[in-house]
C-alpha positions in Angstrom: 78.9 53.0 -133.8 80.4 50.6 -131.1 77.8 50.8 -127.7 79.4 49.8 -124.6 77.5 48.4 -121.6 78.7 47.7 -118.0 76.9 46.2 -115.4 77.6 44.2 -112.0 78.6 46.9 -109.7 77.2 47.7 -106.3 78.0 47.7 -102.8 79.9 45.2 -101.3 82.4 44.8 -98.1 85.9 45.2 -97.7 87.4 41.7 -98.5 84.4 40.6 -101.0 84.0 40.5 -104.7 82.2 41.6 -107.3 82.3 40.5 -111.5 81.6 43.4 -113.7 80.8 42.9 -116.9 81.4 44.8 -120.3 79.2 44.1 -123.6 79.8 45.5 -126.4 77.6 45.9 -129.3 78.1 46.9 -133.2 81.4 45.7 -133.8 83.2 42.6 -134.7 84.0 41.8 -131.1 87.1 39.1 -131.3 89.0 42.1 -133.1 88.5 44.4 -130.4 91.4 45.7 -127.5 89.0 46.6 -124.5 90.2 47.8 -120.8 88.7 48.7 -117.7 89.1 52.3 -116.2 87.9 53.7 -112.8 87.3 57.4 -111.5 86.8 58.7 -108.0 84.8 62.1 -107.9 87.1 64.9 -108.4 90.0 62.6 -109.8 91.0 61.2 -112.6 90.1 58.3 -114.5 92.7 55.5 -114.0 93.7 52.6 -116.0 92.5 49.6 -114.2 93.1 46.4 -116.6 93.5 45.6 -120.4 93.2 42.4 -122.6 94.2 42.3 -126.6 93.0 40.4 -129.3 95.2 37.5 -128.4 94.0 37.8 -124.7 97.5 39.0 -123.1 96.2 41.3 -120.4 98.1 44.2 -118.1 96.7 45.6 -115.0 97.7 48.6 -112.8 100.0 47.6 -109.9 97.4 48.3 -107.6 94.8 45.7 -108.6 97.5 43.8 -109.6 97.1 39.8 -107.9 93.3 40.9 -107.2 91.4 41.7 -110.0 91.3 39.4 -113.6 90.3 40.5 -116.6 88.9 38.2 -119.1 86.6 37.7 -122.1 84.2 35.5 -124.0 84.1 36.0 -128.0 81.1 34.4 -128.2 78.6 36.1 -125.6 80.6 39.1 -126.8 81.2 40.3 -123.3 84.7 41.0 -121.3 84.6 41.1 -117.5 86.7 41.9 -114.6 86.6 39.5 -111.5 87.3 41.7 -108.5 88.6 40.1 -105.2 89.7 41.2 -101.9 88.3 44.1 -102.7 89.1 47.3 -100.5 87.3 51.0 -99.8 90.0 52.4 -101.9 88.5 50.4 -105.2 85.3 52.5 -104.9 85.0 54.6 -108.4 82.9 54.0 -111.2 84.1 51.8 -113.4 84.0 52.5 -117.3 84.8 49.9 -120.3 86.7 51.2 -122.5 87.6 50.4 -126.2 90.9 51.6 -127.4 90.9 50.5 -131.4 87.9 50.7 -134.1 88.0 54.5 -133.3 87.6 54.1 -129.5 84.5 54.2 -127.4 83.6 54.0 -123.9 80.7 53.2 -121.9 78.6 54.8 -119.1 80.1 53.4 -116.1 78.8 51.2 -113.4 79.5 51.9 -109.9 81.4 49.9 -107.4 81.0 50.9 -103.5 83.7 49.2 -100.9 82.3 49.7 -97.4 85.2 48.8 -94.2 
């Protein structure tokens, strides 16, 4: 069973960034497709970011030119760098593995004050 765990968020002002990071435990991590999702209360959770095995990466148009997704094989951990960051990016942010069955962790949240 693949475990999933973010950290990095909190509160932070428009225009200023935050790194989350994802690590993920119990599985052979360079094989793994992972992405970054975000929900608002009472909507749905959006696709944020993705990054393959190969490292190609695809982000949402609206995060699009702020927010990098990377990873590091060998500390077994992705992350997302998030700049210029704006009240509408306040959500929770979940990690998300899409292949070895899928998994996804609890979230970490990520406050934007103007």
């Amino acid at each position: 069973q693949v475990q999933l765990v973010e950290s990095g968020g909190g509160l932070v002002q428009a225009g200023g960034s935050l790194r989350l990071s994802c690590r993920a435990l119990g599985t052979s991590f360079k094989f793994t497709r992972l992405a970054w999702y975000r929900q608002v209360p009472g909507q749905q959770r959006e696709f944020v970011a993705q990054i393959g095995v190969d490292e190609s990466t695809e982000y949402a148009d609206v995060v699009k030119d702020r927010f990098t997704i990377s990873r590091d094989n060998a500390k077994h951990v992705m992350y997302l760098q998030m700049n210029a960051l704006k009240p509408e990016d306040t959500a929770v942010y979940y990690c998300r593995l899409t292949n070895f069955g899928g998994s996804w962790g609890r979230g970490t949240q990520v406050t934007v004050s103007s």
